[in-house]
N, C-alpha and C positions, 0 to 999 in steps of 0.2 A: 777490397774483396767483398763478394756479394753476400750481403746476410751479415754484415758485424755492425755495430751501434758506431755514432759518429764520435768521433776520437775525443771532443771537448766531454763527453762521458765516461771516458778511462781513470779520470780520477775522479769526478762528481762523488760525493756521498752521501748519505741520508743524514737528515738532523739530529746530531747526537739529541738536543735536546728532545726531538720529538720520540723516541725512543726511548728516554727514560720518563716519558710523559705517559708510555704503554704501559709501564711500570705503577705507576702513580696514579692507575684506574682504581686500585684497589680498591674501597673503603675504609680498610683500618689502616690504610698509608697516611702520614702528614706530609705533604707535600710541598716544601720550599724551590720547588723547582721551576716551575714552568712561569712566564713573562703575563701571568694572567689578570686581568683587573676581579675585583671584587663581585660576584654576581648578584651579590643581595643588594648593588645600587645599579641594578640598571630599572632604565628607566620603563617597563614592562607595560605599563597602563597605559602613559602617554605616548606611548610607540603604536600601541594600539588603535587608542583616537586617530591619532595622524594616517594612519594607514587606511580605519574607517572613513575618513574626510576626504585623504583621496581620491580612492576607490569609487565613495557614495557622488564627490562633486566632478573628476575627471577621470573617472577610470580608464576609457578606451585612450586618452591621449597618453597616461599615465602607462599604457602597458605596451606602446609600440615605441618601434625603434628610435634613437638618437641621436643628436649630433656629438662627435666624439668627443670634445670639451668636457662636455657634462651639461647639466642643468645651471642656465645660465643665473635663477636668483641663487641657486647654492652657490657656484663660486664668489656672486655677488656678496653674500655672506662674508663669506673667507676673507676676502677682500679686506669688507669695512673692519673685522676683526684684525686682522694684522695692524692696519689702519691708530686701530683704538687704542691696541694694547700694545703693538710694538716702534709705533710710527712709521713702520714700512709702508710704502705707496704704492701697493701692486692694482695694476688692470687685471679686471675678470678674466679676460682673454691671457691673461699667462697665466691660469690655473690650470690645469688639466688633473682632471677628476681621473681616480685610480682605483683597481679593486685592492684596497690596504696600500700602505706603504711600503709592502715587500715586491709589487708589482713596480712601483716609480725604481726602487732599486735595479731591478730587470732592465726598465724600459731606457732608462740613462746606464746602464752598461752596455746594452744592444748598441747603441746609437754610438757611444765612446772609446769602444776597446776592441784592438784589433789582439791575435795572439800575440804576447810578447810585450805588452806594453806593461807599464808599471803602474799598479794601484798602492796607495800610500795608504796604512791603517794605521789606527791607535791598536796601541800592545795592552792590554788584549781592546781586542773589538767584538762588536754584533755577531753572533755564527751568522746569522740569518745573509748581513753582508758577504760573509765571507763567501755563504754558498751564492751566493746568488751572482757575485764577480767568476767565481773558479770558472761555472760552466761558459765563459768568454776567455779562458787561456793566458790570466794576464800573468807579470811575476809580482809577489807582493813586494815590500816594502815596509818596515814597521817603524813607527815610534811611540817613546815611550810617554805616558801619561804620569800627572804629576796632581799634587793635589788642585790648582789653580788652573789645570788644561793640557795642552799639548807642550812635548819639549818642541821648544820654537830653535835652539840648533840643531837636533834631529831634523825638524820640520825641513829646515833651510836646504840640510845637503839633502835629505831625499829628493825636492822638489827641485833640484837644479840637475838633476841626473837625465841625461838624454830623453832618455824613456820615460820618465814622468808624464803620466797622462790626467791622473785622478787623485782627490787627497780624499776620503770617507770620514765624517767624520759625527758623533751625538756630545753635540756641545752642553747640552740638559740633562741630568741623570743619567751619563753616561751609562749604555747598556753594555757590559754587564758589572763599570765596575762604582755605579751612582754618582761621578765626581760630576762639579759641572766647571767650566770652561770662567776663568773670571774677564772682564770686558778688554782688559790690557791685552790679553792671551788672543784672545779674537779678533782684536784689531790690526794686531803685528803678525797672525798667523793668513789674515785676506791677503795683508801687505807682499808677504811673502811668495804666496799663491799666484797675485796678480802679477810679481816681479817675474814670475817663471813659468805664467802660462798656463796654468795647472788649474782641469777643472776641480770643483769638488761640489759633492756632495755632502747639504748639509742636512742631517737626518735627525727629526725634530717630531716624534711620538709624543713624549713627556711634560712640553714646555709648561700645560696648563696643570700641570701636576705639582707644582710648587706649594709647600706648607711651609717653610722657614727662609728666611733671607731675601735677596731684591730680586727683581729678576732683570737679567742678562740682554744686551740688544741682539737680536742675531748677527750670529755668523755673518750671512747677506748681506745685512745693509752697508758692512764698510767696502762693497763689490760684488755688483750683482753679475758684472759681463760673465763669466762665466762658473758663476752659482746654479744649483740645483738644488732649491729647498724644498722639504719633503714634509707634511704632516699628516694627520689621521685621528679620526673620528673612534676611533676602536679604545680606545683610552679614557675616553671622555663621555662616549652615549654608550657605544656599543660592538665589540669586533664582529660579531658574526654577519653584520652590513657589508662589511669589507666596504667602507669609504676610508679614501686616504687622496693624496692632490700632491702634483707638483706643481712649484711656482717656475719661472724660467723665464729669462726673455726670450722676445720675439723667434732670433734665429735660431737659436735653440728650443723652443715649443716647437716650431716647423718640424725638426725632424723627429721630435717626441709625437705627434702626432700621428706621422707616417710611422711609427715603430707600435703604437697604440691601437692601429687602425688595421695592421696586419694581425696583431695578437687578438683582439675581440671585439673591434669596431666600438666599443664604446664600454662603460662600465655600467651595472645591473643600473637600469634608467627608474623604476619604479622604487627600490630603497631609495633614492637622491629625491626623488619627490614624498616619501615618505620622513625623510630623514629633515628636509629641508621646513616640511608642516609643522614637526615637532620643535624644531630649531623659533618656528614663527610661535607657536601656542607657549612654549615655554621658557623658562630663565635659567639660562645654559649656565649663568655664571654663580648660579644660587645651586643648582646641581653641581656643578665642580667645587663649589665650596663642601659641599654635604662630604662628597669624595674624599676630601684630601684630607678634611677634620681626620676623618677615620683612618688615612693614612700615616698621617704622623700618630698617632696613639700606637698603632702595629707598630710604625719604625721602632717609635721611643721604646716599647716592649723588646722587642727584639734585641737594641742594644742594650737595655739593662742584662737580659737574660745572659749577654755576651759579655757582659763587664761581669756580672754575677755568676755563670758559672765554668768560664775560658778560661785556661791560665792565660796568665798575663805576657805568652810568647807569642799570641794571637791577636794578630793586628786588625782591621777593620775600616770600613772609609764611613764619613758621616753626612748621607746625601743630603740635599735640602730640600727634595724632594722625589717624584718618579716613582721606583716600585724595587729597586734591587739594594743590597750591604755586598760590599766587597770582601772575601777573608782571606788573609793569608796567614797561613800557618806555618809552625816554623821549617826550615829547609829541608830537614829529615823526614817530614813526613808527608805521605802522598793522599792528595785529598782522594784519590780513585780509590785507592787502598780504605778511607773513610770512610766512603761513600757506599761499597760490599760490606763495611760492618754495619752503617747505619740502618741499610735496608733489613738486616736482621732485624733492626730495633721497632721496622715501620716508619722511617722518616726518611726522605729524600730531599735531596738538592742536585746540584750539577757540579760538578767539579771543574774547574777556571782552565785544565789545557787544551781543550776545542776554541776557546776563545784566540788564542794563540796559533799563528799559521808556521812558528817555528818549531813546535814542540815544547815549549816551553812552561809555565806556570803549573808545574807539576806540583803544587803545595798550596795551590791557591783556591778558592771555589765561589761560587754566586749563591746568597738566598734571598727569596724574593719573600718582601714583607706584604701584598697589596691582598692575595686570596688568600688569606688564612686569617679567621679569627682570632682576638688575642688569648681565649682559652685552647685553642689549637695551636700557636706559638709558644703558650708557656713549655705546654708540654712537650712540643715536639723539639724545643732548646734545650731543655732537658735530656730526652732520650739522644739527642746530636753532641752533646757534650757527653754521656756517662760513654757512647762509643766512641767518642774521643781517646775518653782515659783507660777504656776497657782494651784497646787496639796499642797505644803505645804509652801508657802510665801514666799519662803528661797533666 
């Protein structure tokens, strides 16, 4: 009929979390909610240089249009970093430069899902994922998460189901619930994938976000034919860039391309030569170190606060890095129900059953340790705990 919206928007919704983020403008809000990195380490001055060296040594070539890739020494970059740090061996040429990594999500569901097809999630998963598969029509699929990764019998029957198309997955600080994926789990979880054909998407914000324990090979490298690895710069320099990259082989870049090239012919060209100056003038991994010092001090704070003022029916996951604590509380009580008390108190978080496409985790919630100072943590674990016990005694 003429005049109604196209049906893949009948169910579409808006970001719970953006929504309690409208919430969480206030200033005497403490905010554990929103997936934000730290603003007091970005990198502000030498973002500036790099933009003035631009500007001052290319600016007309720096301000017109691109070829869709991206800026070939940035992905060259990328590259020799997988290279260094994970021993992956990717060509420049299967990067493709993206606005964030919520756009590589878009642009590999475009490409992969017809309506009806089956997308595989971890229980709970990314909103961000979720919404961004829904407007593609698929049916989900869940399984469940454990402390070492994915259940690999779960993994097995979903992925053998006719419809299997896609498996989603953040092997690294798991968002939202921080676990990360041990090398056994990712090994047998490709195996499985490649046994049945099953793209997946492996979504990788976090990886350089590690403060404790070793790090993990990817997902990818035990099978790259039909991987989709995802990462981004908004973690690490800066989100309001919006740079993010998919890695892909060849026949699959090909149609990423075409799916990239109708959505906006290229990603902003001058950040990527902006971003890439700063990448050349400075020491990316002496900034990531500054980061993440400071992140584990928050985490560590945070879980004292949660061993020190939770009863002890209140569970919790212990990342080893990345920016979110997993809670679940006990079955009687509803984190949403929490969540209307806390805001009385001025402290927010998100409550864990958006994460969930069945309905489910109605007692569980996300708080994110990475933007909040740790005098803003003490107190606001504080006032999350006394509406704790002020809501149901506990």
């Amino acid at each position: 009929m003429k005049g109604q919206f196209a049906g893949r928007m009948a169910k579409a919704q808006k970001s719970f979390i953006r929504e309690i983020l409208s919430v969480a403008q206030d200033p005497d809000i403490i905010s554990f909610a929103g997936g934000l990195p730290n603003p007091a380490y970005f990198p502000v001055e030498p973002l500036r240089a790099a933009a003035d060296k631009v500007l001052a040594s290319d600016g007309r070539n720096a301000l017109q249009y691109a070829p869709t890739l991206g800026y070939h020494p940035l992905r060259e970059f990328i590259a020799r970093r997988y290279a260094h740090k994970t021993g992956l061996q990717i060509d420049p040429d299967e990067i493709l430069i993206t606005n964030g990594s919520q756009q590589g999500l878009d642009l590999v569901a475009k490409i992969l899902l017809d309506p009806g097809d089956e997308v595989i999630l971890e229980a709970p998963s990314y909103l961000g994922g979720i919404q961004a598969f829904s407007l593609y029509q698929p049916h989900f699929q869940t399984v469940a998460l454990h402390e070492d990764g994915v259940d690999l019998d779960q993994l097995a029957a979903a992925a053998a189901r006719e419809q299997a198309k896609l498996f989603y997955a953040l092997p690294n600080f798991q968002n939202p619930s921080g676990i990360t994926y041990a090398t056994a789990v990712r090994e047998a979880s490709a195996r499985i994938l490649h046994e049945n054909q099953v793209f997946f998407i492996e979504d990788d914000p976090y990886r350089e976000l590690r403060f404790l324990g070793e790090d993990q090979p990817p997902l990818s490298s035990f099978g790259r034919e039909r991987a989709f690895l995802l990462g981004s710069f908004s973690k690490i320099v800066a989100p309001a860039l919006r740079m993010g990259w998919i890695v892909a082989t060849p026949p699959n870049m090909d149609k990423l391309i075409i799916a990239k090239q109708a959505a906006d012919l290229h990603s902003n060209y001058v950040s990527q030569r902006i971003l890439y100056q700063f990448l050349l003038d400075n020491d990316l991994d002496a900034h990531i170190a500054g980061i993440t010092a400071v992140y584990r001090r928050q985490r560590e704070l945070m879980v004292a606060m949660l061993e020190e003022c939770f009863p002890p029916e209140v569970s919790f996951t212990l990342p080893e890095g990345g920016m979110f604590l997993w809670v679940r509380l006990p079955e009687s009580v509803s984190s949403m129900d929490l969540f209307n008390e806390a805001v009385k108190a001025n402290v927010v978080f998100v409550p864990g059953h958006p994460f969930y496409v069945d309905g489910s985790g109605q007692n569980t919630l996300r708080l994110n340790f990475s933007n909040t100072d740790e005098a803003h943590i003490e107190t606001g674990m504080t006032r999350l705990a006394q509406a704790l016990k002020k809501l149901y005694g506990v």
